[in-house]
DOBAPA-549512 format. One line per field, with one value per residue (C-alpha): residue in one letter; x, y, z; residue number from 1. Coordinates in steps of 0.25 Angstrom, whole numbers. Layout:
N
resn a  ...
xx X  ...
yy Y  ...
zz Z  ...
resi NUM  ...
END
This chain:
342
resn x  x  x  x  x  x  x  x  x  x  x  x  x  x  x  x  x  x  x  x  x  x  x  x  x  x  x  x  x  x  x  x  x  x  x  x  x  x  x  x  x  x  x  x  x  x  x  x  x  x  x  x  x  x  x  x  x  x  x  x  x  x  x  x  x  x  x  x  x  x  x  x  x  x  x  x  x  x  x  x  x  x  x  x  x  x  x  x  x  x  x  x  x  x  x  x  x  x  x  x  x  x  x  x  x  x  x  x  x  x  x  x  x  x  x  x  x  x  x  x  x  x  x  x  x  x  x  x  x  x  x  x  x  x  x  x  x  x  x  x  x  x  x  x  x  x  x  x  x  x  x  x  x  x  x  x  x  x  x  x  x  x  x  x  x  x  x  x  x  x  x  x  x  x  x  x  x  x  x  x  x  x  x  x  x  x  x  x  x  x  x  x  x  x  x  x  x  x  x  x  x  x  x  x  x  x  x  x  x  x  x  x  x  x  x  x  x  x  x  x  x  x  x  x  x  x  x  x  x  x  x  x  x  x  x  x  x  x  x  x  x  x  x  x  x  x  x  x  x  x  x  x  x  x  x  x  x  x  x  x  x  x  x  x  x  x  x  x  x  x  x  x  x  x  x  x  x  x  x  x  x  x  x  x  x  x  x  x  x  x  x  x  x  x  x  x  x  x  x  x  x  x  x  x  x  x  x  x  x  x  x  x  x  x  x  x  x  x  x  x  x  x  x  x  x  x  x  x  x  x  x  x  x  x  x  x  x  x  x  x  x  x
xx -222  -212  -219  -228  -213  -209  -223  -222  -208  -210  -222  -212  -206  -219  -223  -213  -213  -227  -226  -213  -220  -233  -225  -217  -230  -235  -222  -225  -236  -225  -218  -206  -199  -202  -198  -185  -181  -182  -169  -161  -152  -147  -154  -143  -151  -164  -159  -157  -174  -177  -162  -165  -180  -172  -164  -172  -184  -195  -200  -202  -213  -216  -210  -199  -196  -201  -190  -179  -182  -184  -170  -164  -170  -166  -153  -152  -155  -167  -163  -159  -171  -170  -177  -168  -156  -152  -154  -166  -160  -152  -165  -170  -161  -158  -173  -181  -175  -182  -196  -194  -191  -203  -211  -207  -209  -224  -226  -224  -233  -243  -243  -245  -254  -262  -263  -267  -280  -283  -284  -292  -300  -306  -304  -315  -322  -333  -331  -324  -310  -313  -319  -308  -298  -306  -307  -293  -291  -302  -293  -280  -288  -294  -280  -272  -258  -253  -264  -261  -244  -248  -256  -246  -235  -243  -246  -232  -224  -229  -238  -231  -217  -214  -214  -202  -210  -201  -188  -185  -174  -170  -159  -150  -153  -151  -137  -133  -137  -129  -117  -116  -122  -134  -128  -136  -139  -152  -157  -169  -164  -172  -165  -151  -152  -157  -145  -135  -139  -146  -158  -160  -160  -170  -181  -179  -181  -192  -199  -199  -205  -217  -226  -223  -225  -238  -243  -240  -246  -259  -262  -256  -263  -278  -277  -268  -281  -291  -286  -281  -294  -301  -293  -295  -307  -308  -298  -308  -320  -312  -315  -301  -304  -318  -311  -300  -312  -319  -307  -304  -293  -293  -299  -284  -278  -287  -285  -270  -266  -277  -284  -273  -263  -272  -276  -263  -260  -270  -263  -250  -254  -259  -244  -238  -247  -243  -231  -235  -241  -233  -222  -233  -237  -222  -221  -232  -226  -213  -216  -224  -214  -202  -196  -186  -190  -192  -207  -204  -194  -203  -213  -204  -199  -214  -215  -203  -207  -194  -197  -184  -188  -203  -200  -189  -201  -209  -198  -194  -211  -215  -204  -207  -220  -220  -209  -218  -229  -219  -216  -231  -236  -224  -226  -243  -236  -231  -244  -253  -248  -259  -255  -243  -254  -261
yy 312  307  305  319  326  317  319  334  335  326  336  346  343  341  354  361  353  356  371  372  364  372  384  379  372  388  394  384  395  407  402  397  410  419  408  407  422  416  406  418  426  437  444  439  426  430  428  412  410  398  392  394  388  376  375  377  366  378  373  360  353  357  346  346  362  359  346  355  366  355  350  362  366  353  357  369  379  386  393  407  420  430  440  441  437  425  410  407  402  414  423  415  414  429  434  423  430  442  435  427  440  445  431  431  445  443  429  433  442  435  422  430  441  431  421  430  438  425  420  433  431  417  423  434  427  435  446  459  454  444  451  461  451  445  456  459  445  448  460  453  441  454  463  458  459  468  478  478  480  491  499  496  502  514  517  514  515  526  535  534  528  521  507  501  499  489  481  474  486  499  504  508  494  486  490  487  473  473  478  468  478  470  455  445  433  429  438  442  458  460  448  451  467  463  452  462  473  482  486  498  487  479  489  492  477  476  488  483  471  477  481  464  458  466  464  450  449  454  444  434  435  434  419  417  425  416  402  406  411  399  390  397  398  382  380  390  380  368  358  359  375  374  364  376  386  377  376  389  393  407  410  418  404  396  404  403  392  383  389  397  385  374  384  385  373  376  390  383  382  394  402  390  394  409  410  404  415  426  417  420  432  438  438  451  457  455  462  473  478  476  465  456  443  429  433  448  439  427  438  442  429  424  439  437  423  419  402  399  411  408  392  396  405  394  383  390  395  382  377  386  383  368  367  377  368  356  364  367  352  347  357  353  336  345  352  341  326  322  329  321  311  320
zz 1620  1611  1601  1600  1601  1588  1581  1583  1578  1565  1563  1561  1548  1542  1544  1539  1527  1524  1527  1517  1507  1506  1504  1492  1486  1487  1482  1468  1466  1462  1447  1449  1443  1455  1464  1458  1463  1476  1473  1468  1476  1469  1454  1445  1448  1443  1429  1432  1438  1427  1432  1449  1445  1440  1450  1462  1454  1456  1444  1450  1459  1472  1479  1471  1476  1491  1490  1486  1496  1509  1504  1506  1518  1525  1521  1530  1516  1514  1502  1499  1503  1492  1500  1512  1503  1514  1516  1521  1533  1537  1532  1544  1554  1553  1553  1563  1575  1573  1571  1583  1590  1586  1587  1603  1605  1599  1605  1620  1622  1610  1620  1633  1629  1622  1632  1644  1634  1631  1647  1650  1639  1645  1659  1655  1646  1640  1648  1643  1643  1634  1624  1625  1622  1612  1604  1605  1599  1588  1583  1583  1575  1566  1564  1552  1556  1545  1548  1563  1559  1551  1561  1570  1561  1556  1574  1580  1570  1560  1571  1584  1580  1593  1588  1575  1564  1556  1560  1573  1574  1572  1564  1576  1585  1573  1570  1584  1582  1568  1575  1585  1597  1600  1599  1591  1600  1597  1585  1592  1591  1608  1613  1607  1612  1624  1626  1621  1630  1620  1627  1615  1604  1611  1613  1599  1594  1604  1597  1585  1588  1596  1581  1576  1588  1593  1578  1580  1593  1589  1577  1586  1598  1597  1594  1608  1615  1609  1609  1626  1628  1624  1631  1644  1644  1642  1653  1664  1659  1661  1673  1679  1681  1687  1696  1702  1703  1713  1720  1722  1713  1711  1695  1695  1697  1689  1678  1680  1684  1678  1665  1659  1660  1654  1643  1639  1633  1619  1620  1617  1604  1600  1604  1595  1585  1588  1585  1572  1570  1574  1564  1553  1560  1558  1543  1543  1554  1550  1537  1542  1552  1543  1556  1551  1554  1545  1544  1535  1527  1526  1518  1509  1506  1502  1495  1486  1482  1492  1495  1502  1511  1512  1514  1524  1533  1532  1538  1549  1552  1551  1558  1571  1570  1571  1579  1592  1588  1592  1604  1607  1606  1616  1625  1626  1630  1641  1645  1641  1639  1633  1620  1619  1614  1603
resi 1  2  3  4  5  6  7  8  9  10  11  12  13  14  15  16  17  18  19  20  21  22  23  24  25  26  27  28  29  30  31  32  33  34  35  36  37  38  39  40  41  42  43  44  45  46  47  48  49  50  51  52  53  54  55  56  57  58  59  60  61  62  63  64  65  66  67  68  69  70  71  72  73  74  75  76  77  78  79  80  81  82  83  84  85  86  87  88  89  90  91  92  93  94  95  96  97  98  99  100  101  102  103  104  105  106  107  108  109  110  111  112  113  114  115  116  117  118  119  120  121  122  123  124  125  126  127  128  129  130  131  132  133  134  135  136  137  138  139  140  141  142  143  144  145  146  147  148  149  150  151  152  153  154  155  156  157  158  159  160  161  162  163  164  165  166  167  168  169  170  171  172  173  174  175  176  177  178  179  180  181  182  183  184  185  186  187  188  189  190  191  192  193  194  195  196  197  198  199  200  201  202  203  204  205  206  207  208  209  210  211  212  213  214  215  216  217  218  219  220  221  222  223  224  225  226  227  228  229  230  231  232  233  234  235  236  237  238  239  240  241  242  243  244  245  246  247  248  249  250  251  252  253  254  255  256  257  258  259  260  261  262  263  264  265  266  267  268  269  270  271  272  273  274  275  276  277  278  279  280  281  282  283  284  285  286  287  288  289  290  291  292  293  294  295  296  297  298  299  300  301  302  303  304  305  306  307  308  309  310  311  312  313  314  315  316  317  318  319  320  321  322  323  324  325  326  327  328  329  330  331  332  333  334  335  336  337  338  339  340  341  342
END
């Protein structure tokens, strides 16, 4: 046990490494000129490019640049974003709450929306629905996201104006929350109204976060149907299963207590691999609905050329994702031992 926790954790840095790394090695593709703008901090600068390309090696090797950057970063500084005008790090710290608002808000009803037309789908197998389900899937596979955001927009938004259509607040909630009215606890804008008493400021977060999440959800859920649907319908063949039916187990319990929780476990790693995916997922639908979150910052970054902002994104992406997939392999030597020896 020990030593698959420490193989897992020692995977970690590599990762990151390797992600950081290609990113730089693509940034070597933009002349060093453009990627000076990214050092500067105010347009007085701009007359000194040849001088901040000295200074910062961007005429240098990749390795030499990547060596310079991993020093800093192990040093707590991430370097300076021109586009939101911050440290990385605090450009960080101050939008992830919103994209993790909106990452749980998706995630939640992604895992058990998914994994229940997922069981119905093997539990009717071939029957009518199944292929229902199965062509829900197939148009969330087919919809590009962007296309889906805009329809939505141009429906609730533009048509029947019932729904936000950018923001996570209105004009009216978000000045309570900079005057102090609504306290910042968390920095996820639901939590902190609901905690604060402010029910008015929490419907009007929760509205805005309908359009991103359904979007979200609808890219992100036709994986979770299939991959459950294929594990269950291995579980209702398995021997054990036959075994219950001639016992006489109800098929309601079979299902339940039987099929559904041994088809779980390959499951585990599709929601690890979604929340991947609503991380990458959240840099369109960040941008399309105007929601301040790292994802709409990590788009401008990479549009402005920004690499202290676009390598700072991918740190803290990779970071999540590997450290869930850390989570995701420790918690299968609790399910099943026998991976502990993989």
């Amino acid at each position: 046990m020990l030593n698959f926790v420490i193989r897992r954790v020692l995977a970690l840095p590599l990762i990151m490494l390797a992600v950081t790394f290609l990113i730089v090695l693509v940034m070597q593709l933009i002349p060093p000129e453009q990627r000076a703008v990214a050092f500067t901090t105010n347009l007085q600068q701009l007359d000194r490019v040849q001088e901040i390309i000295k200074t910062n090696h961007l005429d240098g090797s990749v390795f030499e640049q990547y060596g310079l950057w991993l020093g800093q970063a192990l040093s707590g500084n991430l370097g300076f974003s021109r586009t939101s005008g911050q440290p990385v790090t605090a450009t960080l710290l101050s939008r992830f709450p919103a994209t993790l608002e909106l990452t749980l808000f998706t995630l939640v009803p992604l895992v058990w929306v998914g994994i229940w037309l997922g069981g119905q789908a093997a539990v009717h197998r071939n029957r009518l629905p199944d292929a229902v389900i199965r062509i829900i899937a197939v148009l969330g596979y087919s919809i590009p996201s962007f296309v889906l955001g805009v329809w939505l927009l141009v429906i609730f938004y533009g048509a029947l104006d019932w729904l936000p259509g950018t923001g996570n607040l209105s004009n009216d909630s978000a000045i309570l929350v900079m005057t102090g009215s609504v306290r910042h606890i968390t920095g996820l804008v639901t939590l902190d109204a609901l905690l604060s008493g402010r029910l008015d400021v929490f419907w009007d977060g929760l509205r805005h976060l309908i359009l991103p999440a359904f979007t979200l959800l609808v890219v992100g859920i036709p994986a979770l149907i299939k991959g459950t649907r294929a594990s269950m319908i291995e579980a209702l063949h398995s021997d054990y299963i036959r075994t219950a039916r001639a016992k006489g187990i109800t098929e309601r319990d079979v299902i339940r207590k039987h099929a559904r929780r041994n088809a779980m476990l390959p499951v585990a790693t599709l929601i690890s691999l979604s929340v991947s995916g609503l991380l990458q997922g959240a840099v369109l639908a960040e941008t399309l609905y105007g929601y301040p979150g790292v994802g709409a910052w990590a788009a401008q970054a990479a549009a402005a050329g920004d690499l202290p902002g676009v390598l700072g994104f991918a740190l803290m992406a990779a970071t999540i994702v590997a450290v869930i997939n850390l989570l995701t392999d420790l918690a299968y030597t609790v399910i099943d031992p026998r991976v502990r020896y993989a």
